[in-house]
C-alpha positions, 0 to 999 in steps of 0.5 A: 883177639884169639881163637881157639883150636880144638882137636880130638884123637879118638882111637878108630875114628878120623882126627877132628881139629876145628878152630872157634872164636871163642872157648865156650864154643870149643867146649860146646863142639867138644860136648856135641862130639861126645853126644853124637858118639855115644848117643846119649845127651850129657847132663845139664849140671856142668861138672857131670858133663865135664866128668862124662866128657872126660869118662869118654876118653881113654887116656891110653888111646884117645885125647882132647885139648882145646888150646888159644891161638894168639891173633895173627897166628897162621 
C-alpha cells in the first residue's frame, strides 16, 4: 500500500512534510493549512476550493506537492 507525503514550503513560515495513508487525506491537511493561514474556510465546490488553494501560493516564494510513496519505501 502507498503512502502519501505532503509537504508545504510557505515563504516565512517553518516547512511541513506530513505522511498520509491516503491521498484524500493529504488534500484534506493540505486545505486545513490554507484555512488555518488565511482565516477564512474554503468553498465547499471543490474546484473553487482547488483554485483558492492554489491562489495561495506564490509560485516565486511558496509551493506544495503531495507525492505516493511506494510501500516499503523508508
Amino acid at each position: 500500500m502507498n503512502k502519501f507525503v505532503l509537504f508545504i514550503r510557505d515563504h516565512g513560515a517553518k516547512d511541513v512534510l506530513d505522511f498520509h495513508a491516503d491521498e484524500a487525506s493529504a488534500h484534506k491537511a493540505l486545505a486545513a493549512y490554507v484555512t488555518q493561514k488565511t482565516g477564512r474556510d474554503l468553498p465547499t465546490d471543490a474546484d473553487a476550493a482547488a483554485e483558492a488553494i492554489a491562489a495561495y501560493f506564490d509560485p516565486a516564494r511558496t509551493f506544495y506537492t503531495i507525492a505516493g510513496i511506494p510501500a516499503g519505501t523508508r
